[in-house]
C-alpha positions as CSV (number, residue, x, y, z in Angstrom):
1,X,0.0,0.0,0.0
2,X,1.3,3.3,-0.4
3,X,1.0,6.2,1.7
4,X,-0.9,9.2,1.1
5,X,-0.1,11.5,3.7
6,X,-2.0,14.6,3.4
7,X,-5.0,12.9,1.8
8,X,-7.9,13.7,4.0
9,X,-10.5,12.3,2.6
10,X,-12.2,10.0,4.9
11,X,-14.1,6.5,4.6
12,X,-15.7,5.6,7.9
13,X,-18.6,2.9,7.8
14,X,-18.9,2.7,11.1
15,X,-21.3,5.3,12.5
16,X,-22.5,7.0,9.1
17,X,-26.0,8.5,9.1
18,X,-28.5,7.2,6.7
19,X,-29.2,8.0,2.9
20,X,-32.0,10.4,2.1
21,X,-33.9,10.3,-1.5
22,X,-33.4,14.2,-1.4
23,X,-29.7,14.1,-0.7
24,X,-29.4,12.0,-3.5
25,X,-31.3,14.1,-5.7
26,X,-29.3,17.0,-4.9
27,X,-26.0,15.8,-5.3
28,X,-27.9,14.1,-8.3
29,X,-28.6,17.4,-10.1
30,X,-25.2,18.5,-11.2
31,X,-24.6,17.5,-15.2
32,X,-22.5,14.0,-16.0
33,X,-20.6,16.0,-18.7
34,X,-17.9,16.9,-16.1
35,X,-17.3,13.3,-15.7
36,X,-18.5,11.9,-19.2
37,X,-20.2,9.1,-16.8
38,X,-23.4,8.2,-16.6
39,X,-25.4,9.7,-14.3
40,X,-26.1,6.1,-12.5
41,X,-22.5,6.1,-11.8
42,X,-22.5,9.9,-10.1
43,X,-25.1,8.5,-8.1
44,X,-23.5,5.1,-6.9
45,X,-20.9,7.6,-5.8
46,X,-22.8,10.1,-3.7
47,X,-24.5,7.2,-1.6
48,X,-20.8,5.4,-1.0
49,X,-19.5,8.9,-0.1
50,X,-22.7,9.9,2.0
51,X,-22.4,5.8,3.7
52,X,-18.8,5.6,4.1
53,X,-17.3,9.3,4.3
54,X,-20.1,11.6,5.9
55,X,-18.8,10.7,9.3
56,X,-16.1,13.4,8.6
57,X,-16.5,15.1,5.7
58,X,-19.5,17.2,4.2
59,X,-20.5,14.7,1.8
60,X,-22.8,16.9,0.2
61,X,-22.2,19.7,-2.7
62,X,-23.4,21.9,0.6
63,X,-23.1,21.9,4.2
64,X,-20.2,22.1,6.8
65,X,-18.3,18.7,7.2
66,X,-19.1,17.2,11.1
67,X,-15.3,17.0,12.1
68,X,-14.3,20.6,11.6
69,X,-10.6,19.6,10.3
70,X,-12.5,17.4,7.4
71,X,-12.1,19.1,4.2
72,X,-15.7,18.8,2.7
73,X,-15.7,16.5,-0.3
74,X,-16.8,19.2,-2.6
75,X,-13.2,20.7,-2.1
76,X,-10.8,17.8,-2.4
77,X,-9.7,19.2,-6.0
78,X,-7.9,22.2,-4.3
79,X,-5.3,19.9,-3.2
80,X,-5.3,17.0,-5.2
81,X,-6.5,16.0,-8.8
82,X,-9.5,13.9,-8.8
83,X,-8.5,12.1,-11.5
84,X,-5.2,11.2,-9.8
85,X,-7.0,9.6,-6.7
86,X,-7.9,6.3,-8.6
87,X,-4.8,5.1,-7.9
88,X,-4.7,6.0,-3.9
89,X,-8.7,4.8,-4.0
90,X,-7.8,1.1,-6.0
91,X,-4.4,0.0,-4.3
92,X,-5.1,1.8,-0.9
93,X,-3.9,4.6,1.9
94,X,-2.8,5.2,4.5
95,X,-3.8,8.9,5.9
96,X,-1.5,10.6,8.9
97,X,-4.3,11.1,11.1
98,X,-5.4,8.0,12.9
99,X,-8.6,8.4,12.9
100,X,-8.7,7.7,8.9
101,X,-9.4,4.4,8.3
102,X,-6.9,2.5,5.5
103,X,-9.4,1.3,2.4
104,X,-9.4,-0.6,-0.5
105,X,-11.8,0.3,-4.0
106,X,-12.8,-2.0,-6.0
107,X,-12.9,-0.9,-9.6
108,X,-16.7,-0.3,-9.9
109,X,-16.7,1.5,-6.7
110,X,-13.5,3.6,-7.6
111,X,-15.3,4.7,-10.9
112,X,-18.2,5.7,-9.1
113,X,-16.6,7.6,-6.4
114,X,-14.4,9.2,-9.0
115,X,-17.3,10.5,-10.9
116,X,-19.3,11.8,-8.2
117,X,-16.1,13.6,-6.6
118,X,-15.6,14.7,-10.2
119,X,-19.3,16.5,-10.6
120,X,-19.5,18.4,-7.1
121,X,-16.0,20.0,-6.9
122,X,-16.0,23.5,-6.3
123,X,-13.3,26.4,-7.9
């Protein structure tokens, strides 16, 4: 595995809060053409990061992440290239904050996190 230090993007199961139809219709309604995916995939991707990330991080394209030092989601392109988190997401990280657990993608839900990280980023 290799490391990625300053990634903060974070994938807790454990005590995320569940999935509403209007979350996922709002993170939903920005256009596929960013990604070039189809918007099935976008939405695979919103309800693994809203399951597996919301913990931490503002899941959402709005909204202030629940652990303060979270970068929301929406954001993660300011410091790293979407498209250049496959790799991290596919052959797992390690984050230097422990409270970030070490995961492991598997190619369908690497492409759908991808695209749905892809179509909320803000400038």
């Amino acid at each position: 595995m290799k490391p990625f230090p300053a990634l903060t993007l974070c994938l807790v199961t454990a005590c995320a809060p569940a999935v509403s139809p209007a979350w996922i219709a709002a993170s939903n309604s920005t256009p596929t053409v960013t990604t070039g995916l189809p918007t099935a995939s976008v939405a695979r991707g919103a309800l693994f990061a809203q399951a597996n990330c919301s913990s931490c991080h503002a899941s959402g394209p709005t909204g202030a992440s629940p652990l303060p030092a979270a970068a929301p989601l929406r954001e993660i392109s300011r410091r790293y290239p979407v498209e250049q988190l496959g790799e991290a997401f596919a052959e797992g990280f390690v984050s230097t904050h422990s409270a970030m657990p070490e995961f492991v993608l598997d190619a369908g839900q690497n492409r759908d996190l991808l695209a749905y990280l892809a179509s909320i980023q803000t400038e």
